[in-house]
N, CA, C and O atoms as a GROMACS GRO file, in nm:
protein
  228
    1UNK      N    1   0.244   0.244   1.939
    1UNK     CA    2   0.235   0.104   1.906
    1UNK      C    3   0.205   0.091   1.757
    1UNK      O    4   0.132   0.170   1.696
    2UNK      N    5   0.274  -0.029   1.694
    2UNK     CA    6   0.236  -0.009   1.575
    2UNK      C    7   0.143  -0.108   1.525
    2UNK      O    8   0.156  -0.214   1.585
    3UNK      N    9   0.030  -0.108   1.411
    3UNK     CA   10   0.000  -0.218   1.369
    3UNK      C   11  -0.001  -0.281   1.303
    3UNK      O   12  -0.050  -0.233   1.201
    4UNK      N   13   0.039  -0.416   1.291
    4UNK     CA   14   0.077  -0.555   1.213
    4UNK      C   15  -0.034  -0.587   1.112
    4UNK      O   16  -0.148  -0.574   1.156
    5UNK      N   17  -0.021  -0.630   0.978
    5UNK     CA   18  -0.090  -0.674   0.900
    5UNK      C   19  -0.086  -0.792   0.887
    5UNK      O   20   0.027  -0.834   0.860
    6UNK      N   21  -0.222  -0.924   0.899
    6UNK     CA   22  -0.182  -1.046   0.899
    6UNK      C   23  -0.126  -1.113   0.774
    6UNK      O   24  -0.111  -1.045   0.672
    7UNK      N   25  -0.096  -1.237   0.776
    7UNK     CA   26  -0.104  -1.270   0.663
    7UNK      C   27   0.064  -1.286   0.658
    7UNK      O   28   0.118  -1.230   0.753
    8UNK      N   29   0.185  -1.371   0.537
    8UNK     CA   30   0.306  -1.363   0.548
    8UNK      C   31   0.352  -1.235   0.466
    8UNK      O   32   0.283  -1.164   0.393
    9UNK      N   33   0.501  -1.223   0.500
    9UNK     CA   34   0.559  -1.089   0.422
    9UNK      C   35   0.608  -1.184   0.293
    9UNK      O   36   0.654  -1.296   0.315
   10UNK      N   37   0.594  -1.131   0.160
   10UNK     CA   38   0.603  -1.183   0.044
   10UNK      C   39   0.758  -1.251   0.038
   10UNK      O   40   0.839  -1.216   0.125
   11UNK      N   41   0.800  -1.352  -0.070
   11UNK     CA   42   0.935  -1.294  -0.086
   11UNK      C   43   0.977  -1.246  -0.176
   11UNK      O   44   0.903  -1.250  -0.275
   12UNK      N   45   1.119  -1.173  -0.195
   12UNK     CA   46   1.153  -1.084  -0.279
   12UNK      C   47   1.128  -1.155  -0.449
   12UNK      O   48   1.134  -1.063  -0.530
   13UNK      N   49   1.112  -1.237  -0.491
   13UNK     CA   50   1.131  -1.309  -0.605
   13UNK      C   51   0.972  -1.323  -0.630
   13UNK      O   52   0.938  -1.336  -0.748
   14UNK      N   53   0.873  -1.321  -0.536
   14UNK     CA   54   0.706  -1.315  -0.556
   14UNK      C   55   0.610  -1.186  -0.515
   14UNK      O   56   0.498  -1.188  -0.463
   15UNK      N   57   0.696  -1.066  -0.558
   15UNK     CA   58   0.636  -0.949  -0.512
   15UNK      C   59   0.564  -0.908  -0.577
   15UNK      O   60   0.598  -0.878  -0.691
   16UNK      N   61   0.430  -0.889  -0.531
   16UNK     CA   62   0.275  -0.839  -0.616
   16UNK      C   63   0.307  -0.760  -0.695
   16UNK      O   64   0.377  -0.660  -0.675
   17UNK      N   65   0.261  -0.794  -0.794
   17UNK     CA   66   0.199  -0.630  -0.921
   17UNK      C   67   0.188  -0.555  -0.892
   17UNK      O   68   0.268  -0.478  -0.944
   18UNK      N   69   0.091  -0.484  -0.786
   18UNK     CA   70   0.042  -0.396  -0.774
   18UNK      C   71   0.143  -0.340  -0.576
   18UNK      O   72   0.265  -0.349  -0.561
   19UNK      N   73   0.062  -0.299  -0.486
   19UNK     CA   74   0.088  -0.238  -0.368
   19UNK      C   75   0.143  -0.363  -0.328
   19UNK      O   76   0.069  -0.462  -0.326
   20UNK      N   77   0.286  -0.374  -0.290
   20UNK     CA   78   0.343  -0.478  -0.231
   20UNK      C   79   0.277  -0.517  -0.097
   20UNK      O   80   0.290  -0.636  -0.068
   21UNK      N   81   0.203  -0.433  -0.001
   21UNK     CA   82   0.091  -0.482   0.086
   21UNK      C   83  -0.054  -0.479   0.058
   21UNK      O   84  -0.137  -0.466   0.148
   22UNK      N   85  -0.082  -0.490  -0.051
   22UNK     CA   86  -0.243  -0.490  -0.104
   22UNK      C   87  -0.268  -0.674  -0.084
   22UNK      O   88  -0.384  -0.698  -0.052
   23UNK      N   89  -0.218  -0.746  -0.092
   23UNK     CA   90  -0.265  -0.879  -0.040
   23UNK      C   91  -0.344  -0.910   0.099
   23UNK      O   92  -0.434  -0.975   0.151
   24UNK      N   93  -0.229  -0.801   0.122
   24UNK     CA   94  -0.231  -0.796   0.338
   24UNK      C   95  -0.339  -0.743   0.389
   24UNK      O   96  -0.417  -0.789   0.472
   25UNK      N   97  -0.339  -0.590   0.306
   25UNK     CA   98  -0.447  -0.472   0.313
   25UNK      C   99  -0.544  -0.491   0.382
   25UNK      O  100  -0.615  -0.575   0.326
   26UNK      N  101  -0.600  -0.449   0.504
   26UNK     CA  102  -0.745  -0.467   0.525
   26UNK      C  103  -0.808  -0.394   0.440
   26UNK      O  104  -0.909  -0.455   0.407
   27UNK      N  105  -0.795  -0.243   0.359
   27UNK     CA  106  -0.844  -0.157   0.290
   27UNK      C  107  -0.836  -0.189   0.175
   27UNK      O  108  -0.902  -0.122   0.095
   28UNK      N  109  -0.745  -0.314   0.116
   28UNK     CA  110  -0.690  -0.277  -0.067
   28UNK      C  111  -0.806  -0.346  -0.106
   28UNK      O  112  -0.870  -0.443  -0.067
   29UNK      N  113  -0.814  -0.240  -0.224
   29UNK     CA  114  -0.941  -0.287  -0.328
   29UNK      C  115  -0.880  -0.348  -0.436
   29UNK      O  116  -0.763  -0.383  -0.429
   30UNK      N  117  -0.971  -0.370  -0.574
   30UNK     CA  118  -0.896  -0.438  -0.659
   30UNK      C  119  -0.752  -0.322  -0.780
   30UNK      O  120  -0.660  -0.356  -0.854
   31UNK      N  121  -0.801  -0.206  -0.744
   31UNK     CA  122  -0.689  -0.113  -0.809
   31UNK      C  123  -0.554  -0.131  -0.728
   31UNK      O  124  -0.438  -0.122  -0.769
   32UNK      N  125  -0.608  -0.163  -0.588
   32UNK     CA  126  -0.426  -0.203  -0.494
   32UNK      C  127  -0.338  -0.272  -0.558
   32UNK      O  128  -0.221  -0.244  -0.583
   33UNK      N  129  -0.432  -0.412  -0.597
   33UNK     CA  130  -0.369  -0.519  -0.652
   33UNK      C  131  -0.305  -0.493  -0.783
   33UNK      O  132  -0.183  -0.504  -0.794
   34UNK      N  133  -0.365  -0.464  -0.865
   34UNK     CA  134  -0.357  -0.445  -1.044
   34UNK      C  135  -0.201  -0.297  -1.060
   34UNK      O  136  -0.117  -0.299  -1.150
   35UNK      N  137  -0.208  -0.186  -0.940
   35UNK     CA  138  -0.129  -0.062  -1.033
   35UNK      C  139  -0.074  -0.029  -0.916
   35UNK      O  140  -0.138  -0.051  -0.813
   36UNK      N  141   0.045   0.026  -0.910
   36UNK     CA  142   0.103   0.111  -0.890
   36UNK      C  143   0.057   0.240  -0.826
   36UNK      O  144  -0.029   0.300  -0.891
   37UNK      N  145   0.098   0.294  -0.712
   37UNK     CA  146   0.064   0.461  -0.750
   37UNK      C  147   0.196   0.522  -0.626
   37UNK      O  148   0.232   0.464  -0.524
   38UNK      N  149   0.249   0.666  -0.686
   38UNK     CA  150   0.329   0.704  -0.598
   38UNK      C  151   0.267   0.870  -0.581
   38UNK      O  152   0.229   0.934  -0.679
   39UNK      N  153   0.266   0.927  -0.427
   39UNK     CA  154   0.167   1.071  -0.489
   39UNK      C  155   0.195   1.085  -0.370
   39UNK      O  156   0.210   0.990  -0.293
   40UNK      N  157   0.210   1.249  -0.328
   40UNK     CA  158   0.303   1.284  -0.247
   40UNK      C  159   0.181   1.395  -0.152
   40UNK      O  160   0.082   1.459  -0.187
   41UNK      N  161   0.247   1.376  -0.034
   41UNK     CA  162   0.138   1.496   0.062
   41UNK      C  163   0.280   1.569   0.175
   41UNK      O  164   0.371   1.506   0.230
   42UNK      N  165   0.249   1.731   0.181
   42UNK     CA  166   0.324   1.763   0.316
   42UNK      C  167   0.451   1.708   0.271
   42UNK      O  168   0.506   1.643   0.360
   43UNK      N  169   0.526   1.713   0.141
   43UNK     CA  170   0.687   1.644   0.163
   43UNK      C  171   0.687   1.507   0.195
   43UNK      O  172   0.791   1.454   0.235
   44UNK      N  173   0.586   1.447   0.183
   44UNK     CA  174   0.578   1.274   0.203
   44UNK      C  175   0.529   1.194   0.126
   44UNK      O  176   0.407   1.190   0.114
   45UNK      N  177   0.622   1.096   0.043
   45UNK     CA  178   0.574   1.021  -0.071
   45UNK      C  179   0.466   0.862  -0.014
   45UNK      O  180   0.507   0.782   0.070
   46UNK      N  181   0.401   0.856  -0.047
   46UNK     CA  182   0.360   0.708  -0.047
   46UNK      C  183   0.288   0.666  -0.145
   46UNK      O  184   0.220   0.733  -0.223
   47UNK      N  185   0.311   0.511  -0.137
   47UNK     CA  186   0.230   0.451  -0.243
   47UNK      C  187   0.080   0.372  -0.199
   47UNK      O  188   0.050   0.253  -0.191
   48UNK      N  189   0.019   0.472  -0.180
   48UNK     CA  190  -0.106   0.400  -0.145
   48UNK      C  191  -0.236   0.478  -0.184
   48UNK      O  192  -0.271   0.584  -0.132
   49UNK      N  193  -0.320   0.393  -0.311
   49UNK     CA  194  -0.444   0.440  -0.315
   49UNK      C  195  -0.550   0.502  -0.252
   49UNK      O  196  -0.625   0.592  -0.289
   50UNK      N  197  -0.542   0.418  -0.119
   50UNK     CA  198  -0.657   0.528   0.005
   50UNK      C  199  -0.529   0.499   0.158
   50UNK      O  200  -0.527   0.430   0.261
   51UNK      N  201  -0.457   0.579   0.103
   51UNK     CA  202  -0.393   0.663   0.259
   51UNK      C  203  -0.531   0.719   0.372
   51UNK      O  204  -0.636   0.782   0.363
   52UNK      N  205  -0.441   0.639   0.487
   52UNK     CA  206  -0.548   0.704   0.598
   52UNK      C  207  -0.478   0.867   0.655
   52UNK      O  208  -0.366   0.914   0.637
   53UNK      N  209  -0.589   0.919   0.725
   53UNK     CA  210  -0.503   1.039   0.759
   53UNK      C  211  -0.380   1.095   0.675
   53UNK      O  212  -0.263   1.074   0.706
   54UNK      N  213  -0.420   1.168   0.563
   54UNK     CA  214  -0.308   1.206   0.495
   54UNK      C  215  -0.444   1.312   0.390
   54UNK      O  216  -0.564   1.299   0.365
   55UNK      N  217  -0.355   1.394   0.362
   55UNK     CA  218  -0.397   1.506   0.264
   55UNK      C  219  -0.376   1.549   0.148
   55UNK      O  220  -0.280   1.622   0.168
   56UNK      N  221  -0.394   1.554   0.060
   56UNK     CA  222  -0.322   1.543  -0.065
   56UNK      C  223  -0.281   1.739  -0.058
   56UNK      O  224  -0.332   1.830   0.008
   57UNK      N  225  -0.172   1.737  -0.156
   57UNK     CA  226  -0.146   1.905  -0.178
   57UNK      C  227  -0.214   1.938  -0.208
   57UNK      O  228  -0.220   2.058  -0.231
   0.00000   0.00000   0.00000
């Protein structure tokens, strides 16, 4: 099952600065909002400051 973040999905023409779901985030802090980040674990890219369950190389 998967889980839903509340809140609406942006639209393409008003997409955040920072983590395109850091608005949504139950977790995003204020670095979600403000930057960017892309950083890779196990062959798997994501962009997220505090990934749950995930390991860095």
């Amino acid at each position: 099952r998967l889980n839903t973040l509340p809140g609406a999905i942006p639209l393409l023409e008003q997409l955040p600065i920072g983590c395109r779901l850091g608005p949504r985030c139950p977790y995003a802090q204020r670095e979600c909002i403000e930057t960017t980040r892309l950083v890779g674990a196990r062959n798997h890219l994501y962009a997220c400051h505090f990934p749950l369950n995930m390991e860095k190389e």
